[in-house]
C-alpha positions as CSV (number, residue, x, y, z in Angstrom):
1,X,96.7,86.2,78.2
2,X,97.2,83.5,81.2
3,X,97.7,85.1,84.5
4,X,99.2,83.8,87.8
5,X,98.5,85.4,90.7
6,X,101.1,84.4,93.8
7,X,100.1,85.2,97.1
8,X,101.9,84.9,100.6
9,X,99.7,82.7,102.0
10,X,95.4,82.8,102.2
11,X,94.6,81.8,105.9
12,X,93.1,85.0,106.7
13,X,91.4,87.8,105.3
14,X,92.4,91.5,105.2
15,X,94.1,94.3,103.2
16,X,96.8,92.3,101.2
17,X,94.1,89.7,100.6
18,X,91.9,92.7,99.0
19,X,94.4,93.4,96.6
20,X,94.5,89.9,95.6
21,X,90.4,90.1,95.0
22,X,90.9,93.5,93.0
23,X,93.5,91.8,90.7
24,X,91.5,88.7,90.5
25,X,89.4,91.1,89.8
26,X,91.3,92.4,86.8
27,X,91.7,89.2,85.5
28,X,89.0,86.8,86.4
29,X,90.7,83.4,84.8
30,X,93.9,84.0,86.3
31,X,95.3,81.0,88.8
32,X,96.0,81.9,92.2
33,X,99.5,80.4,93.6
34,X,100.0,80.5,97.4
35,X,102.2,78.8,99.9
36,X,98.7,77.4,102.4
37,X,95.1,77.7,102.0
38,X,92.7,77.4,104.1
39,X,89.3,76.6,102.3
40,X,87.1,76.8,105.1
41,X,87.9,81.0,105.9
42,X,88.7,81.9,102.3
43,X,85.8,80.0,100.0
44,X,84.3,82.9,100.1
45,X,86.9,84.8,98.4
46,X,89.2,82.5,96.4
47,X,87.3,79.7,95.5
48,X,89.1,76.3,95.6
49,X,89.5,75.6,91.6
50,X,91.5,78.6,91.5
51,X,94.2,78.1,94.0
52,X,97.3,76.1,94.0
53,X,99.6,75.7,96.8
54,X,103.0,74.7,97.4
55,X,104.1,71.1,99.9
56,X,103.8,72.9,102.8
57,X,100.1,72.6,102.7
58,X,100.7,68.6,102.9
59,X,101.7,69.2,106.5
60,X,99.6,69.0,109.3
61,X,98.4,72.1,110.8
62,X,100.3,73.7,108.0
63,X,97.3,76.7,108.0
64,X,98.2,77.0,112.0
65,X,101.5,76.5,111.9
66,X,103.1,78.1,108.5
67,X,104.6,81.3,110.1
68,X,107.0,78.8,111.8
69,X,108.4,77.2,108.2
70,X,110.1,80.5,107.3
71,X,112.8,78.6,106.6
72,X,111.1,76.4,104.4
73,X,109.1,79.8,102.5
74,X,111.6,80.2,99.7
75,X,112.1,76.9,98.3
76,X,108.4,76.5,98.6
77,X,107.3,79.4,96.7
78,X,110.7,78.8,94.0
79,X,108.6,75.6,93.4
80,X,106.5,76.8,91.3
81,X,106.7,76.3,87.7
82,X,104.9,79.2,85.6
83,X,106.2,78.6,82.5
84,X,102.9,78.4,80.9
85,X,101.8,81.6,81.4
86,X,102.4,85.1,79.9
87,X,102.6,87.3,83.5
88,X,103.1,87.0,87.0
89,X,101.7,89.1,89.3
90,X,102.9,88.6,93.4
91,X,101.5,90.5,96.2
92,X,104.3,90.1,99.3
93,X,105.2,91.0,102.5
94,X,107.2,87.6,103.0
95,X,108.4,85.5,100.3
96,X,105.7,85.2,97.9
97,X,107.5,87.7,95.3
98,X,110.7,85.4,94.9
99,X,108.8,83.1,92.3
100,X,111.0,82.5,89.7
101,X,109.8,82.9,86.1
102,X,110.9,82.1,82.4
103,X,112.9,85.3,81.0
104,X,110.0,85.7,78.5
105,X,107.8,86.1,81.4
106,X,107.3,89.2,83.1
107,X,107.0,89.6,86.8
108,X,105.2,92.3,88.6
109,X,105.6,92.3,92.5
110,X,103.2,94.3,94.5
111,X,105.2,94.7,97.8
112,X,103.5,95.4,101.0
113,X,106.5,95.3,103.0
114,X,110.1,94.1,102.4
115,X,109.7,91.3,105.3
116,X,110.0,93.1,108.9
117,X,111.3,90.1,111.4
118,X,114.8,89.7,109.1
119,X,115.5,93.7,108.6
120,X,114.3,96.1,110.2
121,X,112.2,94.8,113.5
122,X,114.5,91.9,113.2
123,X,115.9,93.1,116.8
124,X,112.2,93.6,118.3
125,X,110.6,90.5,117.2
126,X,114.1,88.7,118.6
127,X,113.5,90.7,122.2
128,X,109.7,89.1,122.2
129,X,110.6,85.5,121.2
130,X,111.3,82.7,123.4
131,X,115.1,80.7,123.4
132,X,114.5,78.4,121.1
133,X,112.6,80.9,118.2
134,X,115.5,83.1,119.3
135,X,117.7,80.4,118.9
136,X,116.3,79.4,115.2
137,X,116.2,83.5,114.3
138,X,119.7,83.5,115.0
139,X,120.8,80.9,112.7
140,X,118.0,81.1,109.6
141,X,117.7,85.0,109.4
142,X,120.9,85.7,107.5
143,X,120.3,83.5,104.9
144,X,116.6,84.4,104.4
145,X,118.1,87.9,104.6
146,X,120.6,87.0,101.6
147,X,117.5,85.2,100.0
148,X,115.3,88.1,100.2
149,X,117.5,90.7,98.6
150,X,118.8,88.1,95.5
151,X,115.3,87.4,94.9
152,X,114.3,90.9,94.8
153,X,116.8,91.5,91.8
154,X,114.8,89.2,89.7
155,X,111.5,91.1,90.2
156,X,111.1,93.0,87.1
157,X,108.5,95.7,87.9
158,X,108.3,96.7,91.9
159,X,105.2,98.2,93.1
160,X,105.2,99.8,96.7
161,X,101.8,100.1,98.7
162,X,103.0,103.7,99.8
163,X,106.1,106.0,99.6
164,X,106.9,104.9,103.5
165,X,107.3,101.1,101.9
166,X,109.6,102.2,98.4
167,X,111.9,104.1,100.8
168,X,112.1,101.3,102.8
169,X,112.4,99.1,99.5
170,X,115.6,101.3,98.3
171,X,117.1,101.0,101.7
172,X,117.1,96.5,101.5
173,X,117.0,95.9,97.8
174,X,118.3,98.6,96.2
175,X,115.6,98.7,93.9
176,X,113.3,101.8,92.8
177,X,109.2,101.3,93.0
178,X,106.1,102.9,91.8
179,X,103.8,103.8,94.6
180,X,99.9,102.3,94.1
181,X,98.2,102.5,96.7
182,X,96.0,100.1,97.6
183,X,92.1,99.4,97.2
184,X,89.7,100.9,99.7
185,X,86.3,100.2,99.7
186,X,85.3,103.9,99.8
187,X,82.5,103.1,97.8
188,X,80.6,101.0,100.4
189,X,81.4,104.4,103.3
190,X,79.8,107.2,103.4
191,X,79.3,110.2,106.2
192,X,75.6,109.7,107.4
193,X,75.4,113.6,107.3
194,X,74.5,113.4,111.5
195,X,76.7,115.3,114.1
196,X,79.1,113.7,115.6
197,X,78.5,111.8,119.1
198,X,80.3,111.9,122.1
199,X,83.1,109.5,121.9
200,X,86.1,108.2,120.2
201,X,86.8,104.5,118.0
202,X,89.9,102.3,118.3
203,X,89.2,99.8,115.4
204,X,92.3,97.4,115.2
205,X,93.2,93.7,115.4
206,X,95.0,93.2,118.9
207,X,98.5,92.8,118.7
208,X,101.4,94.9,120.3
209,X,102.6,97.2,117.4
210,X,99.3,98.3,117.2
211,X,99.5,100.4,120.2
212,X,95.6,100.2,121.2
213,X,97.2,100.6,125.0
214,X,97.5,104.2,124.3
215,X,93.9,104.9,122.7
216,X,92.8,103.2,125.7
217,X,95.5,104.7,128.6
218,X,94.7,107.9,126.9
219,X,91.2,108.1,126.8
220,X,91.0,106.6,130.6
221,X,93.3,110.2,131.4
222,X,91.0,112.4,130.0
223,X,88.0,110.8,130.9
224,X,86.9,110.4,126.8
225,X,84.4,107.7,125.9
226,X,86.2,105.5,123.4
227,X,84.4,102.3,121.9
228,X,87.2,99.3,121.2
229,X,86.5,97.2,118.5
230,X,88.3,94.3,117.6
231,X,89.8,91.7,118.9
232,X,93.4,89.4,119.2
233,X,96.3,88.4,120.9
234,X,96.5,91.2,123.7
235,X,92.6,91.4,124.6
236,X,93.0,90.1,127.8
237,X,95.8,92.8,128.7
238,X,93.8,95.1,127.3
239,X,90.4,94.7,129.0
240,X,92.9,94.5,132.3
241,X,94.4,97.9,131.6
242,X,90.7,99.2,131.0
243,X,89.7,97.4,134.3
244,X,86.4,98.8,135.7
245,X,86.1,102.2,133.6
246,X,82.8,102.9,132.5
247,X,84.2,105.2,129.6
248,X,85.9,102.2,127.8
249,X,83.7,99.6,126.2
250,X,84.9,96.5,124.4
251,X,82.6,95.2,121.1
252,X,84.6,92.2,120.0
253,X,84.5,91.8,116.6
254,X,81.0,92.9,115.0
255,X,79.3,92.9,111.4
256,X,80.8,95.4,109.1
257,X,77.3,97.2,108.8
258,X,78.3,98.0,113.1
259,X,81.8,99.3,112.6
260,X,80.1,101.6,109.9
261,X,77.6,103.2,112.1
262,X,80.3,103.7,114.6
263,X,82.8,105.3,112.2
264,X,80.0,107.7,111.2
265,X,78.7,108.6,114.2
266,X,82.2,109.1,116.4
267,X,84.1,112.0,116.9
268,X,87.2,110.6,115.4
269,X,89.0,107.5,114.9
270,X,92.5,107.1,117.1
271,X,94.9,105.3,115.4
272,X,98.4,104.6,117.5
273,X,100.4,102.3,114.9
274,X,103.1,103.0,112.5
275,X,101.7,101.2,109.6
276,X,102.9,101.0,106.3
277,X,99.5,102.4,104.7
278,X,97.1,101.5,107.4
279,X,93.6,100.8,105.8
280,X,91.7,102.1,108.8
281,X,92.2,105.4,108.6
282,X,90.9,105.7,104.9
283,X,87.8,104.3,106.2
284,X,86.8,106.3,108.7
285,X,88.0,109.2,106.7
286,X,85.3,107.6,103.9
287,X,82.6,107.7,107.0
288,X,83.3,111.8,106.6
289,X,85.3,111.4,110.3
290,X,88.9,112.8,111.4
291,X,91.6,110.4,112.5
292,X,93.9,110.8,115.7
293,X,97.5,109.5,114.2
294,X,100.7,108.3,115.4
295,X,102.2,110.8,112.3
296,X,104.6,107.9,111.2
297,X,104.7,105.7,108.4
298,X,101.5,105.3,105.7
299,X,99.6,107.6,107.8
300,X,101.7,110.4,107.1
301,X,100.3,109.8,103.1
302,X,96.8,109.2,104.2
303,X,95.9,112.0,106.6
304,X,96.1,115.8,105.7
305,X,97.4,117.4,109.3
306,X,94.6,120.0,110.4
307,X,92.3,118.8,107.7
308,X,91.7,115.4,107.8
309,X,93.1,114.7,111.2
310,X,95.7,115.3,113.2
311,X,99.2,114.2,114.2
312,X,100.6,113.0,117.6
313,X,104.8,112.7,117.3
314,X,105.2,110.0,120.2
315,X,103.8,106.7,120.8
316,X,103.0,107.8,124.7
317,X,100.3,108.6,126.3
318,X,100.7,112.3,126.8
319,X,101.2,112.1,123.4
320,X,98.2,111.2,122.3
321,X,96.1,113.2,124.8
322,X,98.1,116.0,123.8
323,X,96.6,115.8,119.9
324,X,93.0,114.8,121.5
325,X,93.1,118.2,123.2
326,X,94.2,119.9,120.1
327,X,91.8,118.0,117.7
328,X,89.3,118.9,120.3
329,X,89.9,122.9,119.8
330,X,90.1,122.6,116.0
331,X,86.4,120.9,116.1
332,X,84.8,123.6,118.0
333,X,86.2,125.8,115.6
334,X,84.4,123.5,113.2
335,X,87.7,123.0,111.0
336,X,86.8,119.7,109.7
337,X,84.0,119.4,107.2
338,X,83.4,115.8,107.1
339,X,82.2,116.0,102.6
340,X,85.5,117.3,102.4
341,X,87.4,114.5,104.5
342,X,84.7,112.0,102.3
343,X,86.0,113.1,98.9
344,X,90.0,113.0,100.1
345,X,89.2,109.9,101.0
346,X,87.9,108.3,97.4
347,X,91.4,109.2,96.1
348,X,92.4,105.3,97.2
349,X,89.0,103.7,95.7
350,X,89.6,100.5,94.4
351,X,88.5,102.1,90.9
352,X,92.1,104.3,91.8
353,X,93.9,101.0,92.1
354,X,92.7,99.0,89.2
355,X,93.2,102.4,87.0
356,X,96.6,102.4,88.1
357,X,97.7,98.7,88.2
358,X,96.7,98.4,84.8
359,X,98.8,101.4,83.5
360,X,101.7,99.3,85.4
361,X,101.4,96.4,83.8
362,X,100.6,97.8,79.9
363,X,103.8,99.6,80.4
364,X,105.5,96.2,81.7
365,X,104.7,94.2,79.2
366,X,105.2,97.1,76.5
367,X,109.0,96.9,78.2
368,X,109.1,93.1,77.3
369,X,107.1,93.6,73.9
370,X,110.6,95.9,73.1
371,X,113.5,94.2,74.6
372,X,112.2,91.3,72.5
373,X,112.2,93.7,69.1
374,X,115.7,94.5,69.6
């Protein structure tokens, strides 16, 4: 069977790319169809042979600059021409599922968000843009809106990354998912079977929706140790807002063998987005340690309230201390047993995934297999 593989776009690598590597994992021959490459971060990954991309990538800086040919997304990705092969599988939170293939060639979209900037943080992204993006959104974003939604009715199996994404699915498409989770590497995270020490982890990329203000505003409040790792867009405001404190301290980015050690030797992980799974959490949770939540969105699927972790209801800063103080008097109760918050965790292994993605697409193509009988 020939596989294609479509992918946003592979500039960077992170959760959405991981689900690409499991699938390619799934099917090792298969071609990978994205909208840019860039060879030099993903070699490593996606090797070169494999990966087709669409004009854009003819345009220089396109690897910098593709986040600002929105406009330009759809026609690129319609482009492609896969009427040599027997399945498509997308993974999307832009454009990349509105591929268009042959009726006798099934299309399975894994969706990791309907895109955010045209529904529904269309109005936020707008408030943080200068004139002229603001003066482009204004005039592009109904069309891609109209785009988005015709080119969801061609998908022909819809997978959702949690049940916070099919809701939001239903609400822009009209269009009922599956829920698959996707991979963790639990198996590479384990608890080191060592108490805890005394502070807290914010691991995050920095960018506003991720909220690491609060971790940070919060922890400086209560006079908490918490260790920052990461690093992006809002690291200078950040390391302002920490200023002098002695309890804060800022890693920048560090090995993955580092960020394990600290997610098994923390108190808990705080975690102040609303993501729509939010891979972080699962990892500490692998590490055997309780997670701090904003109690929206993926996280609300991933953490077990009193068990796992705990909920704050407010992205504030007395909200968060408020859950520190009571995740504080549930641990000296010794509440969470960190082999239990281990084995929830392996319940979004990769293994989990691959298991389930399969079942998904046998009973696509079985669909097809019928239709074509009748």
């Amino acid at each position: 069977m020939k596989v294609a593989i479509v992918h946003d776009w592979l500039v960077n690598y992170g959760g959405a790319e991981r689900v690409v590597e499991s699938i390619l994992d799934m099917y090792p021959d298969a071609d990978i169809y994205t909208l840019v490459y860039d060879k030099r971060k993903m070699i490593s990954h996606f090797p070169p042979e494999k990966i087709h991309t669409s004009f854009i990538q003819k345009i220089p800086g396109s690897t910098r600059l593709y986040t600002k040919l929105l406009k330009f997304m759809p026609s690129a990705f319609e482009a492609f021409d896969f009427s040599e092969y027997d399945l498509v599988i997308s993974s999307s939170s832009c454009c990349a599922k509105g591929v268009i293939t042959p009726p006798a060639v099934p299309h399975i979209a894994y969706i990791h968000t309907p895109m955010r900037y045209a529904w529904d943080l269309f109005f936020d992204y707008r408030r943080r843009s200068g004139r002229l993006t603001r003066f482009f959104m204004d005039r592009w974003i109904p069309s891609i809106r109209l785009w988005d939604y015709v080119s969801s009715q061609r998908i022909d199996c819809l997978i959702a990354n949690s049940g916070y994404i099919a809701r939001r699915i239903k609400k822009f498409w009209n269009r009922d998912a599956i829920v698959i989770y996707p991979p963790v590497a639990t198996s590479r995270l384990e608890p080191d079977g060592k108490p805890s020490e005394d502070y807290y982890v914010v691991f995050s990329r920095f960018v506003p929706y991720k909220r690491v203000d609060l971790a940070i505003s919060a922890c400086m409040k209560m006079k908490r140790k918490l260790i920052v790792i990461g690093s992006g867009s809002e690291e200078k405001q950040l390391r302002r807002l920490a200023g002098e404190n002695t309890d804060i301290t800022f890693t920048g980015r560090i090995s993955d063998a580092d960020v394990k050690t600290y997610l098994q030797r923390c108190k808990a992980l705080i975690f102040c987005a609303e993501e729509d799974f939010g891979i972080i959490p699962v990892e500490a949770q692998a590490c055997g340690r309780p997670v701090i939540a904003f109690g929206k969105g993926g996280a609300l699927e991933t953490i077990i309230d009193g068990t796992t972790g705990v909920f704050f209801n407010e992205q504030s800063t007395d909200s968060v201390c408020n859950a520190i103080c009571r995740f504080e008097k549930i641990e000296r109760q010794h509440q969470f047993d960190f082999n239990t918050i281990a084995q929830y965790a392996g319940k979004f292994s990769e293994e989990h995934f691959k298991e389930q993605m399969a079942a998904a697409i046998r009973n696509t193509l079985s669909d097809f297999q019928n239709r074509g009988n009748t």
